[in-house]
C-alpha positions as CSV (number, residue, x, y, z in Angstrom):
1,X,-74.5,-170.7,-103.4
2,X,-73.8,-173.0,-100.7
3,X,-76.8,-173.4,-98.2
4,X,-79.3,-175.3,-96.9
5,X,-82.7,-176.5,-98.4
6,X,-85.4,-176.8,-95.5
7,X,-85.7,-180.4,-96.5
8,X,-82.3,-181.2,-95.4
9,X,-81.9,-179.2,-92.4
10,X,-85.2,-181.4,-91.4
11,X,-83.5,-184.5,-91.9
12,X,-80.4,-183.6,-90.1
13,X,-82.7,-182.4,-87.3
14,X,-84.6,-185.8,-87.5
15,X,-81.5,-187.6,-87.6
16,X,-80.1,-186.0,-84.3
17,X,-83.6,-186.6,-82.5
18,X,-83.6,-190.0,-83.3
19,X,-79.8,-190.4,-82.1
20,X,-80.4,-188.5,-78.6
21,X,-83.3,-190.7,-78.3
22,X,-81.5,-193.5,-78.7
23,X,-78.3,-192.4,-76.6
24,X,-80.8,-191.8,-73.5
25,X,-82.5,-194.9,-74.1
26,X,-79.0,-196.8,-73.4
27,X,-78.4,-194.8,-70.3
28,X,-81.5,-195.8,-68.5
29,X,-80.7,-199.0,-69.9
30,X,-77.7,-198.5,-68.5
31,X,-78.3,-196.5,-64.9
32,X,-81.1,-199.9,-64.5
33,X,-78.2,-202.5,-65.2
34,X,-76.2,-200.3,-61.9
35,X,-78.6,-200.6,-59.9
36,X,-79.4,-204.2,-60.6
37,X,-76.1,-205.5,-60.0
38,X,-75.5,-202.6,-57.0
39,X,-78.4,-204.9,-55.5
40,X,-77.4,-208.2,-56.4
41,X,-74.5,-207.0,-54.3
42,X,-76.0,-206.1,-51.6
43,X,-77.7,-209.2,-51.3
44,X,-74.9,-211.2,-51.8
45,X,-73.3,-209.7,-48.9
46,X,-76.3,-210.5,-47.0
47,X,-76.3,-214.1,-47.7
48,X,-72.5,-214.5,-46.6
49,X,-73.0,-212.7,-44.2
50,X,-75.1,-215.3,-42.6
51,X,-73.0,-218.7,-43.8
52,X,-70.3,-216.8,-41.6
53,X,-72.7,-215.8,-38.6
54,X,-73.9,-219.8,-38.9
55,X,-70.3,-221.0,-38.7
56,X,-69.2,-219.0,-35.9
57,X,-71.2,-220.9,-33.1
58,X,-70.0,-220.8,-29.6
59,X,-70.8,-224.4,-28.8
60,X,-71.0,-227.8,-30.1
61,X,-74.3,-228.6,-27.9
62,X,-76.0,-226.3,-25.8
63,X,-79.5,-226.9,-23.8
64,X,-80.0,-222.7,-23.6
65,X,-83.5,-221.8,-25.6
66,X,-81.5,-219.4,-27.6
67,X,-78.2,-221.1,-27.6
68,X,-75.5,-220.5,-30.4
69,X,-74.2,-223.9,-31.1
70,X,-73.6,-226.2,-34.2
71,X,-76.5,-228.6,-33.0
72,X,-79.0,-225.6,-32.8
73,X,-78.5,-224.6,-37.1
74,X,-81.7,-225.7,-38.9
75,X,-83.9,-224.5,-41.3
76,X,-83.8,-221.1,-40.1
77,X,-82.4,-221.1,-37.1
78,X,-79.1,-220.8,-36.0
79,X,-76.7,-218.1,-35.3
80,X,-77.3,-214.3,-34.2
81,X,-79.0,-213.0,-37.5
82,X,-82.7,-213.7,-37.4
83,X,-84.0,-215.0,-40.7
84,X,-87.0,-213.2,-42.6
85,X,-87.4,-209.2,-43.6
86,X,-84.4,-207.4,-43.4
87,X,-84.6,-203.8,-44.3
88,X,-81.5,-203.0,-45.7
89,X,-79.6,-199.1,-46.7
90,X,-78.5,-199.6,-49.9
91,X,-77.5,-195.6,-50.5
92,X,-77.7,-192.4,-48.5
93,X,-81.6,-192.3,-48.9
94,X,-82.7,-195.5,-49.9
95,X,-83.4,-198.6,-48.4
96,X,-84.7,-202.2,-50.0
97,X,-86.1,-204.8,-48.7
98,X,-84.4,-207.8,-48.3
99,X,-85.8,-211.5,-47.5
100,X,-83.0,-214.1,-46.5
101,X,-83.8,-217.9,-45.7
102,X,-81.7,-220.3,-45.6
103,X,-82.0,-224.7,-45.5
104,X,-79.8,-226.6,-43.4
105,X,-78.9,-230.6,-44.4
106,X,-77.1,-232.7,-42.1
107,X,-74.2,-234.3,-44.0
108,X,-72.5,-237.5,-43.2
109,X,-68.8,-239.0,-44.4
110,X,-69.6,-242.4,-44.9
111,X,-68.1,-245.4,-46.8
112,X,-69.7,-245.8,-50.0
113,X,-67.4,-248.7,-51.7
114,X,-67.8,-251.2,-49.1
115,X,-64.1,-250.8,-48.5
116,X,-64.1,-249.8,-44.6
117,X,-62.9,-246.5,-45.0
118,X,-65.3,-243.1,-45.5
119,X,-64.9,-242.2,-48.7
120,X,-68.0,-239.6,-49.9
121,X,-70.4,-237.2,-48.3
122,X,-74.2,-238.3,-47.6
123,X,-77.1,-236.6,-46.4
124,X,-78.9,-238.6,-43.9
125,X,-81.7,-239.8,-47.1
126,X,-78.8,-241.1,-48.4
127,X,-77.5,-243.1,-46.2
128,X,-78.0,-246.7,-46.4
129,X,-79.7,-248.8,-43.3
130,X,-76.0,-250.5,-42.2
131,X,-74.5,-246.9,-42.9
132,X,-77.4,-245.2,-40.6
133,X,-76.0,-247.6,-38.0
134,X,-72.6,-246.6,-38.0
135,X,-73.0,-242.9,-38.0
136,X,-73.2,-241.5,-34.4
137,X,-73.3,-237.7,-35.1
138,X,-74.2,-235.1,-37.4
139,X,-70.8,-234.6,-39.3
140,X,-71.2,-231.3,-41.0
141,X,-74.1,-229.3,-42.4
142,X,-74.9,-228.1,-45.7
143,X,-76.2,-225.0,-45.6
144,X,-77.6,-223.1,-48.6
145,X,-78.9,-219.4,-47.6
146,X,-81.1,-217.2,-49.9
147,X,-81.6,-213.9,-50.3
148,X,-84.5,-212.2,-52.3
149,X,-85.8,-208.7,-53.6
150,X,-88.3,-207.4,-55.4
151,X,-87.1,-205.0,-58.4
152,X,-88.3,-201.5,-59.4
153,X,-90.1,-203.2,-61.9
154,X,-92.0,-205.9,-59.6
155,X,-89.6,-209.2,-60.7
156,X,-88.5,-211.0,-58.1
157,X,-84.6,-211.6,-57.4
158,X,-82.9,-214.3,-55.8
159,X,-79.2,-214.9,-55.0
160,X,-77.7,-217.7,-53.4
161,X,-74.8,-218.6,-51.5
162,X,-73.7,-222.1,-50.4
163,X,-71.6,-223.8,-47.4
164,X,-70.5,-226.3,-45.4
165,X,-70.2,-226.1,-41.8
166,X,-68.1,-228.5,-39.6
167,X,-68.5,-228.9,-35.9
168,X,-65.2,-227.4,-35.2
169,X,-65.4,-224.4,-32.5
170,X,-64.2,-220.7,-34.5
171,X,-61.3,-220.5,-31.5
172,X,-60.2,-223.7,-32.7
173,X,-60.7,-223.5,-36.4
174,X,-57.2,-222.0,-36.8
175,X,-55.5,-224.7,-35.8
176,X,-57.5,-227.5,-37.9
177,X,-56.8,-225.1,-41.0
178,X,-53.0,-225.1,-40.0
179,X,-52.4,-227.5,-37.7
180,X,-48.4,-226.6,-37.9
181,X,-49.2,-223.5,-36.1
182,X,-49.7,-225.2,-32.3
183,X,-47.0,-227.4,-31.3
184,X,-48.2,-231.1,-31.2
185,X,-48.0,-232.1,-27.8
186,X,-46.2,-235.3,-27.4
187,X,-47.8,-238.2,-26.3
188,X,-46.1,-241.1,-24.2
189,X,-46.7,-244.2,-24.3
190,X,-46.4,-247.2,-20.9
191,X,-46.1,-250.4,-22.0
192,X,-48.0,-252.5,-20.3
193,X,-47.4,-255.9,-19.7
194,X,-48.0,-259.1,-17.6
């Protein structure tokens, strides 16, 4: 007779239990790890998003209250995107929010060998008293923005993009990152003499 004994037909059972179990258990494992990463996106494009609003200032200087100029990024400030709460559609029906920040450090290129000639980055703590002396303006600025969340699960998130901003105008950036694109305009020289 070929069959079945209760016993065994209740560990087979057991056996699948225990295997769907475990199969769902890996896809909320799973569907949790999506919507992690689905977020960690999100934020990510948040943060660069605002290295790139920073770095597209109009001006070099401006005395407007609300001016968008290179002198104007700080701690916070800068730039059309407002820093704080952003609530932020991350599907169809669901939004999270989002807090972004971001630090701003002026950075100098200074010589650092005693040589004469600028040969490293500083940020103004760094500078040495005879280097503070030399330096007339704020050279670039090291910006570091964050973005944070709070999971499903109440655990804090935090991403973090980094970037350096020079005091070069976005309608002239093209040319400083391919100068052989403009024609060089030639220069004459009078010699002056006596």
């Amino acid at each position: 007779m070929c069959g079945f004994s209760f016993v065994e037909l209740l560990v087979a059972t057991s056996l699948v239990a225990i295997s769907g179990t475990g199969l769902i258990t890996l896809q909320t494992h799973f569907v949790q790890l999506d919507e992690q990463q689905a977020l960690r996106t999100h934020a990510w494009y948040l943060a660069q998003e605002k290295l790139d609003d920073l770095a597209h200032f109009q001006w070099l200087e401006s005395s407007a209250q609300n001016a968008n100029d290179f002198k104007s990024i700080a701690n916070n400030k800068g730039g059309q995107l407002p820093a704080g709460q952003i609530l932020h559609p991350v599907s169809v029906s669901t939004s999270v929010n989002f807090q972004r920040n971001w630090q701003v450090t002026d950075v100098y290129f200074v010589d650092t060998t005693g040589n004469g000639q600028p040969d490293n980055w500083q940020t103004g703590s760094q500078l040495s008293t005879a280097q503070q002396t030399l330096v007339t303006a704020v050279q670039a600025k090291q910006v570091v923005v964050q973005v944070s969340w709070t999971d499903n699960k109440g655990k804090l998130n935090t991403v973090t993009a980094e970037g350096v901003i020079a005091p070069i105008l976005a309608a002239r950036a093209g040319v400083a990152l391919n100068p052989y694109v403009a024609p060089v305009p030639a220069i004459g020289i009078s010699p002056t003499g006596n």
